[in-house]
Structure formats: structure tokens, C-alpha cells
N, C-alpha and C positions, 0 to 999 in steps of 0.2 A: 423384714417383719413377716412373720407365717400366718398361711391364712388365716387360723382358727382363730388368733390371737385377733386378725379383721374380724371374723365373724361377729366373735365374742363382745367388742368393740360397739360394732354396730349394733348387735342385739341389744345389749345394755342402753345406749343411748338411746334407739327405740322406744324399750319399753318403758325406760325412765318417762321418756312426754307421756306415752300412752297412761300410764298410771297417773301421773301426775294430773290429765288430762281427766281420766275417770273419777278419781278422787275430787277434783274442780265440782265434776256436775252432779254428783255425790253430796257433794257438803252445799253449795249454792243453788242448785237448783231441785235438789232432794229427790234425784232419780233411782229408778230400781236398777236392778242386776240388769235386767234386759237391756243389751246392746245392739246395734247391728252385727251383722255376721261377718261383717268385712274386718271389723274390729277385735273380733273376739277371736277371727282367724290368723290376725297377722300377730297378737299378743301372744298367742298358743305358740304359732309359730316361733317364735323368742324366748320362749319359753322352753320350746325344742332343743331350740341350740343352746341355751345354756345348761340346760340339763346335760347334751353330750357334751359339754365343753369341760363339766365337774366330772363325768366319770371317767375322761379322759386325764385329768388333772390326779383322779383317782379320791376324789373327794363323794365317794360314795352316798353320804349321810344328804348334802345336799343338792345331788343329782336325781337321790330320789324324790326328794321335796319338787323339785323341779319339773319330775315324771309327772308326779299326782296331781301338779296342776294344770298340766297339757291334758291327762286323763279327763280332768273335772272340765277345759274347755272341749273337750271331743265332747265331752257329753251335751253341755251346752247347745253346742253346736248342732248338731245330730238331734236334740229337740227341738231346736228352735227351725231348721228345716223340716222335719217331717210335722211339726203344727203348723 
């Protein structure tokens, strides 16, 4: 088995809880966007790798879907530390 195929693997099963997870305290407990940053770091992160795992795949269309969302938790991120 090649790594990327672990990466990918792992990333996926990650984010699958972590969303599944967001989505929970979302719909029952009627939370906002605001997460911790620890959260929001390792989802981005997964987000990384699947994003390099599509353009490597050569699946352009949703590697950059991929980008935009790692962009939008840099951002996150990066406000939510400097407030």
C-alpha cells in the first residue's frame, strides 16, 4: 500500500468524525462557526491532504475546492488568534 493512499485514508476517516462531529453540535446544540483552534487546525489540515491527494490524482476541479477550504480555515484561524 503507498503512503499517500495511508494519508488519504487517514485524512478522510478524520474528517469524516470531525464533521460528523461539527454538524452533531450544530443541529443539537445550535452552535456557531466559532470552534477551537485546535479543531479547526487539524480539519484544515485534512483538508490539505486531500486537496494534494486530488491534484496529484490530477482531479483539478476538486483539489481546488479543497484549497479554498484550507484558505477559508487559514483564515479562521489567523482571526481567531490575533482576537
Amino acid at each position: 500500500m503507498q503512503w499517500s493512499n495511508v494519508f488519504r485514508k487517514i485524512a478522510l476517516a478524520v474528517l469524516s468524525v470531525m464533521v460528523i462531529g461539527v454538524l452533531y453540535f450544530f443541529i443539537w446544540h445550535k452552535e456557531s462557526f466559532s470552534r477551537p483552534i485546535w479543531i479547526q487546525v487539524v480539519m484544515a489540515f485534512c483538508f490539505l491532504m486531500l486537496s494534494i491527494n486530488n491534484f496529484t490524482l490530477k482531479k483539478y476541479a476538486m483539489g481546488w475546492i479543497f484549497a479554498g477550504i484550507v484558505l477559508a480555515f487559514g483564515i479562521s484561524i489567523f482571526w481567531d488568534a490575533a482576537v
